[in-house]
C-alpha positions in Angstrom: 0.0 0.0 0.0 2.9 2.2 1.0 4.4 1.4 -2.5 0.7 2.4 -4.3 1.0 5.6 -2.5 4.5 6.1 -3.3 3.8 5.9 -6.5 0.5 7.9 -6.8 2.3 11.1 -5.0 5.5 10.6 -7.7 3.6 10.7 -10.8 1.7 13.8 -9.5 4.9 15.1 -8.4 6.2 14.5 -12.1 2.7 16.7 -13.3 3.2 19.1 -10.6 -0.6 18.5 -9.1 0.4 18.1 -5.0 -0.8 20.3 -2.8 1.7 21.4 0.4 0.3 18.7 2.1 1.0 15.7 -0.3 4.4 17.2 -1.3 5.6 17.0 2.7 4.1 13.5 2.4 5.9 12.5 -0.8 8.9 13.9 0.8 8.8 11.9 4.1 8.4 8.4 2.1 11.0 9.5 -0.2 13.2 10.0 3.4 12.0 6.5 4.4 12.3 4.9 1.4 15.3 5.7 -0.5 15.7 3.5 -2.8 12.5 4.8 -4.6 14.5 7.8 -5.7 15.5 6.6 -8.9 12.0 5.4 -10.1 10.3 9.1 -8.8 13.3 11.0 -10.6 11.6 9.0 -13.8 8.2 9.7 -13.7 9.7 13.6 -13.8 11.8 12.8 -17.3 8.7 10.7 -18.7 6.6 14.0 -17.8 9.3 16.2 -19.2 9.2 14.0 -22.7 5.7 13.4 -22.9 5.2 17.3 -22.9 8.1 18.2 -25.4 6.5 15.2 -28.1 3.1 17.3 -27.5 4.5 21.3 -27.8 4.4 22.4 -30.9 7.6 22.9 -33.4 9.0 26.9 -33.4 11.1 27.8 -35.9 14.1 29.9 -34.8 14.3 33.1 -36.1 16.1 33.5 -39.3 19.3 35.8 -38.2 19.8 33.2 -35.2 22.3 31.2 -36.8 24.4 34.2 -37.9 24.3 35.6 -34.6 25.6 32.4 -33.1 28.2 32.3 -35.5 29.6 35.8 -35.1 30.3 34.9 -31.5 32.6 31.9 -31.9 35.8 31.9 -32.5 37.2 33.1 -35.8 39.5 29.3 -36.0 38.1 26.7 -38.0 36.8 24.5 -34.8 35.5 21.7 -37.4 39.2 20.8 -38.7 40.2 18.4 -36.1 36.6 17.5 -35.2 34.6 16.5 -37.7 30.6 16.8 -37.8 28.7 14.6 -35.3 25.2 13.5 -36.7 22.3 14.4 -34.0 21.0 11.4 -32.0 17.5 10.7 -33.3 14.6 11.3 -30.7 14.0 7.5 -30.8 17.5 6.3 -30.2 17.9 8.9 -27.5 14.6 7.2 -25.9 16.2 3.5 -26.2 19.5 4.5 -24.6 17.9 6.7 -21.7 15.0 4.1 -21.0 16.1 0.5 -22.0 18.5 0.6 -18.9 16.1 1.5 -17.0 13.4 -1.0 -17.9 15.7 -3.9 -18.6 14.8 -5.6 -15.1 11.4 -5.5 -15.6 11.6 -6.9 -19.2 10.2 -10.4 -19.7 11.0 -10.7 -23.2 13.0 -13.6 -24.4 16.6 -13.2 -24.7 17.0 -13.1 -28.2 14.0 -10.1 -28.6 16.3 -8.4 -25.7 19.5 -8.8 -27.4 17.6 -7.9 -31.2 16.2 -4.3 -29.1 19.7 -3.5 -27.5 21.7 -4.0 -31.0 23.4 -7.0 -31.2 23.4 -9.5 -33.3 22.5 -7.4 -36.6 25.1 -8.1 -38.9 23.9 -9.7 -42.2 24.9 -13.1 -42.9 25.3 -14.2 -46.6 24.8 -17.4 -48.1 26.5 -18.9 -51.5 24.7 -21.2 -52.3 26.4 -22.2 -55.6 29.3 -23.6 -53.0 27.1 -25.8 -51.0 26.9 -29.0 -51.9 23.5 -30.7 -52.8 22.0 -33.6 -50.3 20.6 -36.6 -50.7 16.8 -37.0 -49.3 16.7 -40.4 -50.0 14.3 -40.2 -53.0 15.9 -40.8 -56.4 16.1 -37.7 -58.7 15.3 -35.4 -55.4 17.9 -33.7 -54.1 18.7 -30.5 -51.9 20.7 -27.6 -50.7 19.8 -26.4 -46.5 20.4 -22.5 -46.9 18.9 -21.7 -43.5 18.1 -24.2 -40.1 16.3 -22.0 -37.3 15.0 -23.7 -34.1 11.3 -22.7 -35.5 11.7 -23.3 -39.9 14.2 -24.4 -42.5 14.8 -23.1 -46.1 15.7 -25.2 -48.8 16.7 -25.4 -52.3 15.7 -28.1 -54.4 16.2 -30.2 -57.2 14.1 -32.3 -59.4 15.9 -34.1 -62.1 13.5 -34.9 -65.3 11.0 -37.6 -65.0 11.8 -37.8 -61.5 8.9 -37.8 -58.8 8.1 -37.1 -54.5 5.9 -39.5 -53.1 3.2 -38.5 -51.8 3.2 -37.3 -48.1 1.9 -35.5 -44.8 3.0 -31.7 -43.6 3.4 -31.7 -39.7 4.0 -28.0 -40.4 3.7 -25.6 -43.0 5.2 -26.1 -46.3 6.0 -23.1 -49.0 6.9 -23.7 -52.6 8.2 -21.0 -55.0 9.1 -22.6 -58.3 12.7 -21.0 -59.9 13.2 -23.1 -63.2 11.1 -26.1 -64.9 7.8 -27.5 -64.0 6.2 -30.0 -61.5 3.3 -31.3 -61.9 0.6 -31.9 -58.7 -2.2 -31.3 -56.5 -4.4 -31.3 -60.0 -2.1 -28.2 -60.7 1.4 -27.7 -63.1 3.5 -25.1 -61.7 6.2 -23.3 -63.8 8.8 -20.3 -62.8 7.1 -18.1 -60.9 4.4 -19.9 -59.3 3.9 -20.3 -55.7 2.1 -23.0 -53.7 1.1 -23.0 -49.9 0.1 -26.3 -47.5 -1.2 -26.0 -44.0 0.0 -27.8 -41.1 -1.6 -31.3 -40.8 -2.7 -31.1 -44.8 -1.7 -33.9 -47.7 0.5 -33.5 -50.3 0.6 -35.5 -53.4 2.5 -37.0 -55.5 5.0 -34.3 -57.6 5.9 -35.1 -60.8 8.4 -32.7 -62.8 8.8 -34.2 -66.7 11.6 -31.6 -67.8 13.6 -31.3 -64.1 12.7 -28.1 -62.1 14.4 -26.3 -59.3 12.4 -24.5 -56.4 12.7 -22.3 -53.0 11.2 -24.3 -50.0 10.5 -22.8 -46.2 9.5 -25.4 -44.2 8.1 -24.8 -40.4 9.1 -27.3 -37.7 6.3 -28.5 -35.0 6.7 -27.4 -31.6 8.3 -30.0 -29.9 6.3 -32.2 -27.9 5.9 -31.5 -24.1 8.6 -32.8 -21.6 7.0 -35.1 -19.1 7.8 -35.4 -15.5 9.5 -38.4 -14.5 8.2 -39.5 -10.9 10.7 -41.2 -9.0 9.4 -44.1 -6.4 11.3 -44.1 -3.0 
């Protein structure tokens, strides 16, 4: 309740609403509980940010620059410092606030890491130098390009004559044909053409009579639940 209270008085504090009364009382729980300092001091800068995003834009009056100018120094002040590009208002928000919300953040680690920067660099893929796989099915053949925890994305091969059997999707299945034809599901794709299966849906038999090549993304199933081994005494 203290906490509640705490609370209620900072964020009217931060609007500048307390009377004498509930400012001497904000003051003594701030005395009492110190620790709460930090978190009342934020409320102010949220306050402060929230009412600079809402006031309208003026613009400076024209001679301001030259004014300002006349007043420096007559030295060329950008030779050994060169021209630092402004913060953007969003990046300044990140780096004032993440650090301060972080330990109340119950986002997976690898959403955290994505918002604090890391882990951005593109990664490129040849995939001329990979080898193609066998799948086990003559004339079928493949290239991984990508293995996630959640999908997979393949490139296939399908020589002439050559045919899948037919089979289930646990998850979903994307095609994107690149070169050739394949012939199913009633339908003959060519270059261009794009076919979509559900989780839990047939597919069957493909049949390519001039060879084709095509872009799969395959999503994996959840895996199943762990269950709790009881051990007897």
């Amino acid at each position: 309740m203290i906490c509640k209270t705490l609370e209620q008085l900072a964020i009217g504090n931060a609007l500048g609403t307390l009377n004498a009364d509930e400012r001497a009382q904000f003051e003594r729980l701030l005395a009492a509980y110190p620790g709460q300092k930090a978190e009342s001091a934020a409320y102010i800068d949220t306050a402060a940010m929230m009412a600079l995003a809402a006031s309208p834009r003026v613009a400076p009056p024209e001679d301001l620059k030259a004014r300002l100018l006349s007043n420096l120094p007559k030295q060329d002040l950008l030779e050994d410092h060169p021209p630092v590009e402004p913060k953007s208002f969003s990046a300044w928000l990140k780096s004032r606030y993440f650090g301060l919300l972080r330990p109340f953040l119950t986002l997976p680690e690898s959403v955290k890491a994505q918002l604090e920067g890391i882990d951005k660099t593109p990664r490129f893929t040849d995939p001329e130098q990979m080898p193609w796989m066998p799948t086990g099915v003559p004339g079928f053949r493949k290239k991984l390009i990508r293995d996630e925890e959640t999908f997979r994305i393949e490139l296939v091969q399908v020589d002439a004559g050559a045919s899948i059997p037919d089979h289930d999707h646990a998850g979903t299945e994307d095609i994107y044909l690149l070169s050739g034809h394949l012939q199913t599901q009633g339908r003959l794709l060519g270059p261009g053409d794009f076919m979509h299966f559900a989780p839990g849906s047939h597919h069957d038999e493909a049949f390519s009579m001039d060879g084709c090549h095509a872009l799969m993304i395959i999503s994996k199933p959840p895996p199943p639940p762990k269950i709790a081994k009881m051990e007897m005494a």
